[in-house]
C-alpha positions, -999 to +999 in steps of 0.1 A: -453+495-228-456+492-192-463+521-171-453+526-134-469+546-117-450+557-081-465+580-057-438+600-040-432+590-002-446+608+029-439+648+023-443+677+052-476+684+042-489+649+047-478+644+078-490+678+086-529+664+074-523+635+097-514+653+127-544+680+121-565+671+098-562+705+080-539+718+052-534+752+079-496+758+073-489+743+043-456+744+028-463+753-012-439+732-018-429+705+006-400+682+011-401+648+024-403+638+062-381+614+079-400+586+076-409+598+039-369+594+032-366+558+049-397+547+026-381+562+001-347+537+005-371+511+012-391+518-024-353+523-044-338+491-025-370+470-035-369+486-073-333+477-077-330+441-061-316+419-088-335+390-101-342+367-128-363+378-158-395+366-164-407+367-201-443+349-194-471+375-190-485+358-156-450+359-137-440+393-153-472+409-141-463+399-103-431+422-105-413+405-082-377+417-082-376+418-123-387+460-131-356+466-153-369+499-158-361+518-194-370+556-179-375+575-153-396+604-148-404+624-120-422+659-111-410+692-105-426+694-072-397+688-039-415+657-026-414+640-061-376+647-071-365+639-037-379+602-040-368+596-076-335+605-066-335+574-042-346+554-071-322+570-099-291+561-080-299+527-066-309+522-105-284+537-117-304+555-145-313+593-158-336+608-138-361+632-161-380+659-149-414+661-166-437+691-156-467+680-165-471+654-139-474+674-110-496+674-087-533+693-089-531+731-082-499+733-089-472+757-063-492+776-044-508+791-008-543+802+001-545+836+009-548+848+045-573+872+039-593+861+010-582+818+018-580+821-022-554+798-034-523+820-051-498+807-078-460+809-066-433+808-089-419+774-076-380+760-079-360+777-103-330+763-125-307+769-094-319+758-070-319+720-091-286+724-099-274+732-065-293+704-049-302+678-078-273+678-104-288+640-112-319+655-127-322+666-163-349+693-163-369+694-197-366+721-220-393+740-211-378+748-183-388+785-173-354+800-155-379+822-135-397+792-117-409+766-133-445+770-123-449+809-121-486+808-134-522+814-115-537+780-093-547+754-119-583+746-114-599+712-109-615+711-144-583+712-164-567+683-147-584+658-171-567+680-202-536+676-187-537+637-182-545+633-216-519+652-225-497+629-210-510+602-222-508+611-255-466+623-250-463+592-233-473+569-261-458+589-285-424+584-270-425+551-254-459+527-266-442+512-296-405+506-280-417+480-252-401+502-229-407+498-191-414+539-178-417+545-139-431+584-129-427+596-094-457+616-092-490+624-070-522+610-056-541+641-074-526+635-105-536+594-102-567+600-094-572+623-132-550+595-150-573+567-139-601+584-145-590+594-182-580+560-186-615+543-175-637+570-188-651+582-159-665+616-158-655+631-122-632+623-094-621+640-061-603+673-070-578+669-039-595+703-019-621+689+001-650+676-026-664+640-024-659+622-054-675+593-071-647+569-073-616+571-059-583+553-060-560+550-029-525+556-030-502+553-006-472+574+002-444+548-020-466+529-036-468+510-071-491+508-097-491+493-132-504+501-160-499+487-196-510+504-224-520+489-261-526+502-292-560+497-281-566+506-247-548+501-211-547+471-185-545+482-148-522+449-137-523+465-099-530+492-080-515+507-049-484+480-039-469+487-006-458+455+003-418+466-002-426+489+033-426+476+068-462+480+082-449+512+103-437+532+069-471+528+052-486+562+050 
């Protein structure tokens, strides 16, 4: 199966990081900026642009305008449904939500007095009907707020790739199927890791890591996993932005 991986485009709190250099008013749960929503068209016009298919394994791994995407997934997190939602209707397919792809830490704010990091409840089923009838939210859906649970701490990140790994391949690795996830750098960062074995990465809060892997706000990464292991085809493609949407 092939695997595409799609970071969501520039949210509130990354421009916020750019202008200051500090996560100091934070939303817990951001949406997208302006020019976060423009890369966001750019990424669903690029994705949907019709073209021939390629059956050869050196043209098809170029990706050029032949995706023909079987799925789509997307986190719970704002910033993540509000860029699939680009791609789902310029695709014209299902857009899934799939909670455990979010992002590390999960919804939350540090404390003002302690600067501990608090859990929040997150979106609840309303508010994703009101403003995103085009997403089918997964069963598990809690009606009080989907996250509504303490911080999640670096060290179960790892877990939780796996995790998807595993539901991943058990749904899609023996249908050929083509899966695209809007998701976030964080959560790269753990699957990559998982995937090549490596032991630690950055944890997202400020810790240097050994190896990291950039991702840009709309970019694409693939990933094609075997019975047998996984072939990073390429990492981080932004080349569908004009050079003044990279972010």
């Amino acid at each position: 199966m092939e695997l595409y991986f799609i970071r969501h485009a520039q949210s509130e709190n990354n421009a916020l990081w750019v202008r200051t250099g500090s996560w100091r008013g934070r939303e817990p749960d951001p949406g997208l900026t302006e020019p976060g929503h423009r890369q966001a068209e750019r990424l669903a016009e690029h994705l949907a642009r019709p073209g021939r298919e390629v059956s050869s394994p050196p043209a098809r791994h170029h990706n050029r305008h032949d995706f023909h995407f079987t799925h789509l997934y997307c986190s719970l997190m704002r910033r993540a449904v509000l860029t699939g939602s680009y791609i789902a209707r310029a695709l014209e397919l299902p857009l899934v939500g799939w909670e455990e792809i979010h992002e590390r830490g999960g919804i939350f704010l540090h404390d003002e007095e302690t600067d501990e990091p608090q859990g929040l409840p997150g979106r609840d089923r309303a508010y994703f009907e009101e403003n995103h009838p085009e997403l089918t939210l997964p069963d598990s859906f809690r009606e009080d707020g989907w996250w509504n649970r303490p911080f999640e701490a670096a060290d179960a990140v790892p877990g939780r790739a796996r995790r998807f790994l595993e539901e991943l391949s058990a749904r899609h690795l023996d249908n050929g199927d083509r899966v695209a996830i809007v998701s976030h750098g964080g959560f790269y960062q753990a699957l990559l890791m998982v995937l090549l074995g490596f032991e630690r990465s950055a944890d997202g809060f400020g810790r240097e890591a050994d190896v990291f892997f950039a991702m840009n706000n709309a970019g694409i990464s693939r990933i094609d996993l075997e019975e047998n292991g996984a072939v990073l085809v390429y990492q981080n493609r932004v080349d569908h932005l004009p050079a003044g949407l990279i972010t």
